[in-house]
C-alpha positions in Angstrom: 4.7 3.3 -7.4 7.4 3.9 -10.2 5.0 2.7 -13.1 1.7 4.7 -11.1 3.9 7.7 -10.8 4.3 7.5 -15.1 1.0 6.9 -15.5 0.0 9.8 -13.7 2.6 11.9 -15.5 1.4 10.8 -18.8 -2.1 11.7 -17.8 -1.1 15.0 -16.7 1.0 15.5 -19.6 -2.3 14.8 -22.0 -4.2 17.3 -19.9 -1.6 19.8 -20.4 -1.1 19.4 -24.2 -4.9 19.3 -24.8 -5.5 22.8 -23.3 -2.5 24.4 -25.7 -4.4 22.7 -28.5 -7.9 24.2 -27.3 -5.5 27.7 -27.1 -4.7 26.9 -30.5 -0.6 27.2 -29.7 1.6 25.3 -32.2 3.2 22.4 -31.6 6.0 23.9 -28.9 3.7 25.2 -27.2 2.2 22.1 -26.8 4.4 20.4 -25.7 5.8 22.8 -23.2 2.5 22.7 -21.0 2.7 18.9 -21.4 6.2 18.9 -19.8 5.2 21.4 -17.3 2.1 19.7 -16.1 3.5 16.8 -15.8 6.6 17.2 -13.8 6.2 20.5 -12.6 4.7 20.0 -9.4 7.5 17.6 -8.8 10.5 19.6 -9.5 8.8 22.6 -7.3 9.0 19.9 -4.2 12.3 19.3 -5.0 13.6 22.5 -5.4 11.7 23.4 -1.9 12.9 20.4 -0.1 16.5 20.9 -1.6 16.6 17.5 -3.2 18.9 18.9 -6.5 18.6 18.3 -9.3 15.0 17.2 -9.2 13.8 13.6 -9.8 12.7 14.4 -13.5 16.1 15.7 -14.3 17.8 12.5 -12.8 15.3 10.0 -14.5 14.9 11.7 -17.7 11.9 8.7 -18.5 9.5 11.5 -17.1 10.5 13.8 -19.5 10.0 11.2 -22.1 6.9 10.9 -21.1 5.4 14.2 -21.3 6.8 14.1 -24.9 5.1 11.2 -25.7 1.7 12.3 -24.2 1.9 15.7 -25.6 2.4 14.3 -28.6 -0.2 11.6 -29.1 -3.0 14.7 -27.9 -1.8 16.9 -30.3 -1.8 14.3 -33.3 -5.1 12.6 -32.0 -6.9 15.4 -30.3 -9.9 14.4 -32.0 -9.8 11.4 -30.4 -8.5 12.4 -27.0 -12.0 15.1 -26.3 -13.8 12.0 -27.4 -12.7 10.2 -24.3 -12.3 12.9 -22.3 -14.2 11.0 -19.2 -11.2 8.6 -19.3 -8.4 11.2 -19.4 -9.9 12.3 -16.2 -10.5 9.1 -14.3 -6.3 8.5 -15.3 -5.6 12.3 -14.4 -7.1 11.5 -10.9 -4.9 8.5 -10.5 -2.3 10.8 -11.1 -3.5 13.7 -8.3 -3.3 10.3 -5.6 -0.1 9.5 -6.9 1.6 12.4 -6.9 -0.3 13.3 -3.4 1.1 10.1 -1.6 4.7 11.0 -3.3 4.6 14.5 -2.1 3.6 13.7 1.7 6.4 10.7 1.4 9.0 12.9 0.4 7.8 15.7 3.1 7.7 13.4 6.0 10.9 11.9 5.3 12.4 15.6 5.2 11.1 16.1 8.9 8.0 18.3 7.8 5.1 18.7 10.4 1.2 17.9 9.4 1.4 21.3 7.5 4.6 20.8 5.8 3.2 17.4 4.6 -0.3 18.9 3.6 1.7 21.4 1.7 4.3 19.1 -0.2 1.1 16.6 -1.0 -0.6 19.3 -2.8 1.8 21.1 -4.7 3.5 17.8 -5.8 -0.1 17.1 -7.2 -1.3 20.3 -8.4 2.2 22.2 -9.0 1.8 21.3 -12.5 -1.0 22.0 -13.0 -1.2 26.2 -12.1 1.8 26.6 -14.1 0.1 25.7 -17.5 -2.3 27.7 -16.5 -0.4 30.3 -15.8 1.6 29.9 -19.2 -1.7 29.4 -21.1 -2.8 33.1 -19.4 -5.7 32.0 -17.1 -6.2 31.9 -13.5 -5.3 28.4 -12.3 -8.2 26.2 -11.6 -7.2 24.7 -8.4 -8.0 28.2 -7.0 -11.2 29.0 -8.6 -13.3 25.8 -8.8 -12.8 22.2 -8.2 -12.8 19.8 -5.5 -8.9 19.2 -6.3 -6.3 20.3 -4.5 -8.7 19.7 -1.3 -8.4 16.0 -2.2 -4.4 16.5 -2.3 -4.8 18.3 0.8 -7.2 15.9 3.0 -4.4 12.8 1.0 -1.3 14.4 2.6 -3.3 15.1 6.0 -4.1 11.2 6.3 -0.4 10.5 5.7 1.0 12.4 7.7 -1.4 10.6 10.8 -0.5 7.3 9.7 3.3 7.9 9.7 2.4 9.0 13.4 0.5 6.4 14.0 3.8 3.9 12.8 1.2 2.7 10.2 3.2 0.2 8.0 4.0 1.0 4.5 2.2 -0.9 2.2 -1.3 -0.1 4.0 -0.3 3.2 4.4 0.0 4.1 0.5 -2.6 2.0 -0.2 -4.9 3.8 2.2 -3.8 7.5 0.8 -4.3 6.3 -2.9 -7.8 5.0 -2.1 -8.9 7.7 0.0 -7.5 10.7 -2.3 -8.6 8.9 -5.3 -11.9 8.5 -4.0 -12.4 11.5 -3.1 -11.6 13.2 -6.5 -13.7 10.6 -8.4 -16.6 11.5 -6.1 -16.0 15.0 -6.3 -15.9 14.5 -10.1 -19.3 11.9 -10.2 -21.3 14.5 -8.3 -19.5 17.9 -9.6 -18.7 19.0 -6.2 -16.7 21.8 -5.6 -15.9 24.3 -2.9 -18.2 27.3 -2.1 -17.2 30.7 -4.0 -16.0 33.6 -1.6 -16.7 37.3 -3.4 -18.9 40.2 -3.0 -19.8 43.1 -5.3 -17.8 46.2 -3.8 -20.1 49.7 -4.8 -17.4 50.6 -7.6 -18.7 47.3 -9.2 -22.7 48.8 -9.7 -23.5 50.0 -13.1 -23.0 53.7 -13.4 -26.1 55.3 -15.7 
């Protein structure tokens, strides 16, 4: 889970640095929404479930990391959009990571099925709202996507198992498949939850 939880930090980490080269922010900037996709999510579970300081503070490899994949998308962004399919297959290994992390860390703080849902997704998608926050647009996971659903339905499934005195091994390897699966069919068949609005009468054009 140590190397997975990298590899999903790197992929986040690309994701993040590729949308302040698309905002055309210099190098800092970068590198900044790298670090903060990819170990954001995480310190915000820690910091709610009290664990101080956060994991990415103790193990500074995650920082690292972020550098590391910040920098190779801004010095081969070319290259990166060209296989842009693969960032996000990794990137959805990295949502099931983070998911089966999250719910770990909530269930072993006593949190209930919501608690766990709620750790799971935040741990996953944490990251993710804040550079899109920083970069000045409204975060994705609340406007399109089948994303934070899959984080969501991954930390539900946990949470059973662990009452169902499911074993370890099985259990992760049943939240990673499941939460992975669903993103990459979500992603193969562009699904994504129905859009709530409404055109209030101060919306109609005036003429």
């Amino acid at each position: 889970m140590y190397w997975l939880d990298l590899f999903g930090t790197f992929a986040f980490a690309v994701s993040g640095a590729m949308l302040g080269v698309r905002r055309h922010l210099d190098l800092l900037g970068a590198l900044v929404l790298a670090v903060v996709t990819g170990v954001g999510g995480g310190i915000l579970r820690d910091v709610m479930l009290g664990v101080m300081p956060p994991g990415a503070m103790r193990d500074e490899t995650y920082l690292l990391v972020c550098l590391l994949g910040g920098g190779l998308s801004v010095g081969y962004s070319r290259a990166v959009k060209r296989y842009w399919n693969h960032v996000m297959v990794a990137d959805a290994v990295g949502l099931a990571v983070f998911t089966v992390i999250g719910a770990s860390q909530a269930h072993v703080h006593g949190l209930g099925p919501i608690g766990v849902m709620m750790m799971a997704a935040l741990t996953a998608t944490g990251g993710g709202a804040i550079r899109d926050l920083l970069a000045m647009r409204i975060p994705i996971i609340v406007r399109k996507d089948f994303y934070a659903s899959a984080a969501i339905l991954g930390g539900l499934l946990w949470w059973a198992l662990c009452e169902f005195s499911c074993p370890e091994l099985p259990k992760i390897a049943l939240t990673l498949a499941v939460t992975l699966g669903l993103r990459l069919w979500a992603m193969a068949h562009k699904v994504r939850l129905p859009r709530l609005g409404f055109r209030a009468p101060d919306d109609k054009p005036r003429g």
